[in-house]
C-alpha angles and dihedrals in degrees: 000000000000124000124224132249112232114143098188086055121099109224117281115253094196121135103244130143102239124163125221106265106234084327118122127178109244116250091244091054090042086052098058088042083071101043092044088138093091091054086049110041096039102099090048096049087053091048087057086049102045080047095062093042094053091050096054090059109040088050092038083052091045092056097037085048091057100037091049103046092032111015121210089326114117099236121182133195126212113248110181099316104331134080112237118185119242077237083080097032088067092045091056094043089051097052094038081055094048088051087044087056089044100049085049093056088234093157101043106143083226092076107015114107102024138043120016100268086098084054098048091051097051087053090039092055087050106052084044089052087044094044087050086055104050092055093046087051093050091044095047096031101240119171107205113170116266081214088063101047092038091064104026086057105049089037087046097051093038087048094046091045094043094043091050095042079056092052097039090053082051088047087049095050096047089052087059080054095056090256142138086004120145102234101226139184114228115210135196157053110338098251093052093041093050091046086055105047102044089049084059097046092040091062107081095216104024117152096241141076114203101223097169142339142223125227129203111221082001101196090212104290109158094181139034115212115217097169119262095034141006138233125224110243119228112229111251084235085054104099112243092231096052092052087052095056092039090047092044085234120172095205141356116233102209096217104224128324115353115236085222092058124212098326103055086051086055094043079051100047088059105048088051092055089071083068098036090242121161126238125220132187131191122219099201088228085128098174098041116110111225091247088065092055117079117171110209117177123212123196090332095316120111114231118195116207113194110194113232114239124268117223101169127017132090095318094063089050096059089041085062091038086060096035090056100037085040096044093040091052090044090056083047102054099030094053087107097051095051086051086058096053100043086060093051093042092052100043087044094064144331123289152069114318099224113047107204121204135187112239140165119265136178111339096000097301116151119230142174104260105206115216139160109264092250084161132069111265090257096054101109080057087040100054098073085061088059105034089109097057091060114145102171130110110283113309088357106113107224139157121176087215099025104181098222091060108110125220100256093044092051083057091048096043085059097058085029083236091141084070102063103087079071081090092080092049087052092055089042088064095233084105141020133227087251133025147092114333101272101249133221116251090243091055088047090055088058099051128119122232087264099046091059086070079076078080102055101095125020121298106245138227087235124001141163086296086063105055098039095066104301110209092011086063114103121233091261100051088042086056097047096048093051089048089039092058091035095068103024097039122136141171093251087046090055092054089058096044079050095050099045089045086057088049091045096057092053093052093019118199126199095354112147 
């Protein structure tokens, strides 16, 4: 049977029995079809073992909590007219705090192993046990000691958070194996299917494996290149349902706005419920974090909310309170190590020890950025003789062996050292610990209307820019990670970014 061309058609979702046109499933795909057990069960494999992880702390903390604050005595609390021992006092709050993981969905394989929401909801179900406690102990009058409570609970939220990071390092390294993925088809028009998948592939650790794709008015392609490998392409006559069950896949992402409309998503959504396949549909609100986006439906119709930035308010107010407490004890702490420096930088060449250099903060405002002198002293006069040599992301002016890098600088770009008196410029209020890259006037000047939104919180001394490949990032993606982190940015986020910058410095990557 031949299908027919029609490029303005959605595919057909009809329960014939047609065969690929000239397409076979590559051994290795029909491989993994067979063994689809592992795409199936591997959320549920991770949960047992969050589980068991969860359990090891809170009980570990429980236990810390009462030797420390009572030793190996056997103390009791009244609750109501009985004496209970603090002994059972642990085992209820453990369990209470198990339940309390559970009701907040903190191990939901749609948010374990990637981004901090996982994160957000282990601190949030303790607070809220916390919160419920507090309240038990004031109606029944129970006296449990502050002491207790003031160790169990910080333990408890640094172990959960450590004990998942750790899983979550062993998750990322199985997916580079090819394991604990979930195997998808990707459908849609080819722009929208090529977007999506190499998004996925581009991620190192994302839960899916691309194991074919759809294409609407598909002109005869049997394979997609994405580079290293391809990916066989369904014909737009194949039924979806019957490609699922022949590719082994564990949900379909429909890639933009379906041809069929709204109709032919929810034909589709019920077909794929007989094999228990997800669904998975794709907004096109590329650059809009999952917290900004609320689905409310009203008489049957979904209705999608998506929160406006905010660029001042209580947030940004705890964001300055932790960039001056965070960058005054840095000064404090690294003043040794500046000391150290100065005294390299000094005996390496001639010249002052600190290079300060004008660049554009918040709103445009122009501020002293503070670095290191990794340069000789005649490197501004120097750069119009090597303008042509550039080889930075669009008007960022880069060179991997730049020729005015001293020796010690090369050394301290490396370990991105010559930015820590950035620190100053932090407590001083002109930058933040975390934020866009803080731009020159002359790259400013260049910018398009969407770009300047680059300048509507403060520039940072790292940022998304810094973690995803620094100086080997091109001008586009540089752009879309700062904007990206402009309008979606939150407190937990900037830990992370913290965290990985920390990482990065020890195995640094496109630093130069």
């Amino acid at each position: 049977m031949t299908a027919v061309r029609d490029t303005d058609a959605a595919p057909t979702l009809t329960r014939s029995s047609l065969d690929f046109p000239g397409v076979v499933a590559p051994q290795r795909l029909q491989r993994r079809a067979r063994v689809m057990g592992e795409g199936t069960r591997w959320s549920n494999k991770y949960r047992r073992l969050l589980v068991a992880s969860d359990v090891c702390v809170i009980v570990s903390v429980a236990l810390i909590a009462q030797m420390a604050r009572f030793g190996l005595e056997e103390a009791q609390v009244a609750v109501g007219w009985f004496d209970v021992g603090y002994f059972q006092i642990s085992v209820l709050i453990a369990a209470a705090w198990m339940f309390a993981l559970g009701a907040y969905r903190t191990r939901d394989p749609r948010i374990v192993g990637i981004g901090v929401d996982e994160y957000k909801r282990v601190v949030s179900a303790t607070v809220a046990l916390l919160g419920v406690l507090a309240i038990l102990c004031l109606l029944f009058q129970v006296d449990i000691a502050r002491s207790y409570f003031a160790l169990a609970f910080p333990l408890g939220v640094a172990g959960l958070i450590a004990s998942r990071w750790v899983l979550r390092r062993w998750l990322s390294r199985q997916r580079t194996k090819g394991h604990y993925l979930s195997q998808v088809l990707v459908l849609g028009k080819s722009k929208d299917v090529n977007y999506v998948v190499n998004q996925i592939e581009k991620k190192s650790g994302a839960a899916y494996h691309v194991v074919g794709v759809c294409l609407t008015g598909n002109p005869g392609m049997k394979w997609l290149n994405l580079g290293r490998r391809a990916v066989p392409v369904v014909p737009e006559a194949r039924p979806i349902v019957q490609a699922v069950r022949e590719f082994g896949a564990d949900a379909v992402i429909v890639a933009g706005p379906g041809k069929g409309g709204g109709k032919y998503i929810q034909e589709l959504g019920w077909q794929l419920e007989e094999s228990a396949t997800e669904l998975i549909l794709t907004t096109g609100l590329t650059n809009v974090a999952g917290p900004r986006i609320h689905a409310r439906p009203v008489e049957g119709l979904p209705l999608m909310h998506v929160e406006l930035p905010q660029y001042t308010g209580a947030k940004h107010t705890l964001k300055r309170l932790f960039d001056i407490v965070a960058s005054a004890l840095a000064l404090l702490f690294l003043l040794p190590v500046f000391l150290l420096l100065a005294i390299m930088i000094k005996r390496d060449s001639p010249g002052k020890v600190l290079f300060g250099q004008e660049r554009v903060g918040k709103g445009g405002k122009k501020f002293l950025m503070v670095k290191f002198r990794s340069m000789v002293e005649s490197a501004e006069e120097d750069l119009s003789g090597l303008l042509d040599q550039n080889e930075g992301a669009g008007m960022l002016f880069k060179m991997q062996h730049d020729p005015r890098v001293t020796g010690v600088g090369r050394w301290m770009r490396k370990y991105s050292l010559d930015e820590l008196p950035q620190f100053w410029n932090i407590l001083k209020g002109d930058m933040s610990l975390v934020g866009p890259r803080p731009p020159l006037q002359r790259e400013v000047d260049g910018y398009k209307s969407r770009v300047h939104r680059r300048l509507y919180i403060k520039p940072g001394l790292t940022g998304m820019w810094q973690t995803n490949g620094r100086s080997e990032l091109n001008w586009r993606d540089s752009v879309r990670l700062d904007l990206y982190y402009v309008e979606n940015w939150s407190l937990a986020g900037d830990l992370i970014i913290i965290w990985r910058t920390a990482l990065q410095m020890i195995k640094p990557v496109g630093a130069y």
